[in-house]
C-alpha positions as CSV (number, residue, x, y, z in Angstrom):
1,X,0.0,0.0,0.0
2,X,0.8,3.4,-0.6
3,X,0.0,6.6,0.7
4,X,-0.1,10.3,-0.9
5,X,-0.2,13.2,0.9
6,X,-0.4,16.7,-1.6
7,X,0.1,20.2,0.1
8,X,1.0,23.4,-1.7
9,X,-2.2,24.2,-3.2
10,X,-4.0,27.5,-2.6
11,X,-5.2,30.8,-4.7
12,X,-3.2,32.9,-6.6
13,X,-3.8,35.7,-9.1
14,X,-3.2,34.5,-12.8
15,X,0.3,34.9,-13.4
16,X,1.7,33.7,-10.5
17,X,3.1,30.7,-9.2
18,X,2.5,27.8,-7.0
19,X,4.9,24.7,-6.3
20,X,2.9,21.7,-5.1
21,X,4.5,18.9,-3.1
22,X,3.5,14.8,-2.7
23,X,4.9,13.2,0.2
24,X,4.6,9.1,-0.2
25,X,5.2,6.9,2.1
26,X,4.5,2.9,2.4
27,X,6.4,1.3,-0.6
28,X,9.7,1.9,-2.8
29,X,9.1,5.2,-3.8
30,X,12.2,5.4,-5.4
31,X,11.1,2.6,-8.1
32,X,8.0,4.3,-9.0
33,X,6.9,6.5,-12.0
34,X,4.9,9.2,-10.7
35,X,2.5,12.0,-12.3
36,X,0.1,14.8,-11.8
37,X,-3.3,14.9,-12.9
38,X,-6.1,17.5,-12.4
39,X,-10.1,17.6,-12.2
40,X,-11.7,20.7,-13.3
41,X,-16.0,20.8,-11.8
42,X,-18.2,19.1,-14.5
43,X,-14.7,17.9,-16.8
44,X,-12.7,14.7,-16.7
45,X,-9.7,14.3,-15.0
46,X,-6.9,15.0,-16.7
47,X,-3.1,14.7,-17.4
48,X,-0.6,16.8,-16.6
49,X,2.8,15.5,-15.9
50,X,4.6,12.3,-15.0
51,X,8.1,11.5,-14.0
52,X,9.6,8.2,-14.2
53,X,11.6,6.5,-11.1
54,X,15.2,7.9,-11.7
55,X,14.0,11.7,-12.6
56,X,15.5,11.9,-15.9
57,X,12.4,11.1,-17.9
58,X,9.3,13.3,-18.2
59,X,6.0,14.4,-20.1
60,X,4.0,17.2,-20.0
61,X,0.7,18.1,-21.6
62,X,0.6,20.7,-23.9
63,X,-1.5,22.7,-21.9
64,X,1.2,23.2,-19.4
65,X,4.5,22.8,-21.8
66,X,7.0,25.5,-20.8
67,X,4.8,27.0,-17.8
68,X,4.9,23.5,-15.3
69,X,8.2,21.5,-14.2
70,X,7.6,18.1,-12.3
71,X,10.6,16.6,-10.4
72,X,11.2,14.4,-7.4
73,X,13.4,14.2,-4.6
74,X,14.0,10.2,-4.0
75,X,15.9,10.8,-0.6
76,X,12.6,12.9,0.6
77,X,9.9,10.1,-0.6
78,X,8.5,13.4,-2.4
79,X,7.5,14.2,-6.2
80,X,7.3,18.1,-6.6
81,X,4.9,20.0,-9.2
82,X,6.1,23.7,-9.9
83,X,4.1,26.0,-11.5
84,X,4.9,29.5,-13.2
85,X,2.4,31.1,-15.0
86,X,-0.8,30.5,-14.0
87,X,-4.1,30.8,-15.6
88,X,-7.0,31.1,-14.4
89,X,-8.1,27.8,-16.6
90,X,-5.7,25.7,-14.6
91,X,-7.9,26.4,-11.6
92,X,-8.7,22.5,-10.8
93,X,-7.9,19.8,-8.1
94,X,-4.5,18.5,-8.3
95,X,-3.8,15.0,-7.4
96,X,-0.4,13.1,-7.4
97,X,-0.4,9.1,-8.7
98,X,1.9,6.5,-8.1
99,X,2.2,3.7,-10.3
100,X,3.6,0.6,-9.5
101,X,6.2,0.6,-12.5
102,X,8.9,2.8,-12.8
103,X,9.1,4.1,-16.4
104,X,6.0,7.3,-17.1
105,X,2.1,7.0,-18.5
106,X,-0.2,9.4,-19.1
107,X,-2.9,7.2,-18.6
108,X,-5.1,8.0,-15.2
109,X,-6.5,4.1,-15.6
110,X,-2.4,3.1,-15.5
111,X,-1.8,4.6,-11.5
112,X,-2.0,2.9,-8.5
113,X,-2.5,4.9,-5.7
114,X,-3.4,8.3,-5.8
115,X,-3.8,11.4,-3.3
116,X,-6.8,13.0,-1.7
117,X,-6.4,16.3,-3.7
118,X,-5.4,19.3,-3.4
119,X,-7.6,22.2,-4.9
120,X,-5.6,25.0,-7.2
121,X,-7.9,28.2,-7.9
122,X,-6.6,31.0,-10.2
123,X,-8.4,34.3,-10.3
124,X,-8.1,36.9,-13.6
């Protein structure tokens, strides 16, 4: 079993930045791909960015392609999500996933374990 805790979330004006953090605990972190999705009221959740286990592989969507970096901190159990930029249609809850193979997916359906949630709200 695995367990995600996000934190980091809040409001911020559109332009700004946020950095969210994942903190796992109860498995080999360290072997696990990990991403970021997001759930906007009345949409699908969606992809937003996956790292795989050693940190030198990632994917972004193109919705967030030069505004949002993910990376990880193996030694910390922790899988970080910074991002610059903000607009107000990123305003959605963030959750982190943990899949139980190491190299990255884009695929909700392919995760694990996942994270209450954190929500993100950007104001114009």
């Amino acid at each position: 079993q695995v367990q995600l805790v996000e934190s980091g979330g809040g409001l911020v004006q559109a332009g700004g930045s946020l950095r969210l953090s994942c903190a796992a605990s109860g498995r080999a972190f360290s072997s696990s791909a990990m991403g970021w999705f997001r759930q906007a009221p009345g949409k699908e959740r969606e992809f937003v960015a996956t790292i795989n286990w050693r940190g030198d592989v990632t994917r972004y969507a193109d919705s967030v392609k030069g505004r949002f970096t993910i990376s990880r901190d193996n030694a910390k159990n922790t899988v970080y999500l910074q991002m610059n930029s903000l607009k107000p249609e990123d305003t959605a809850v963030y959750y982190c996933a943990a899949r139980a193979y190491s190299t990255t997916n884009v695929y909700p359906h392919e995760y694990d374990y996942w994270g209450q949630g954190i929500q993100v709200t950007v104001s114009s």
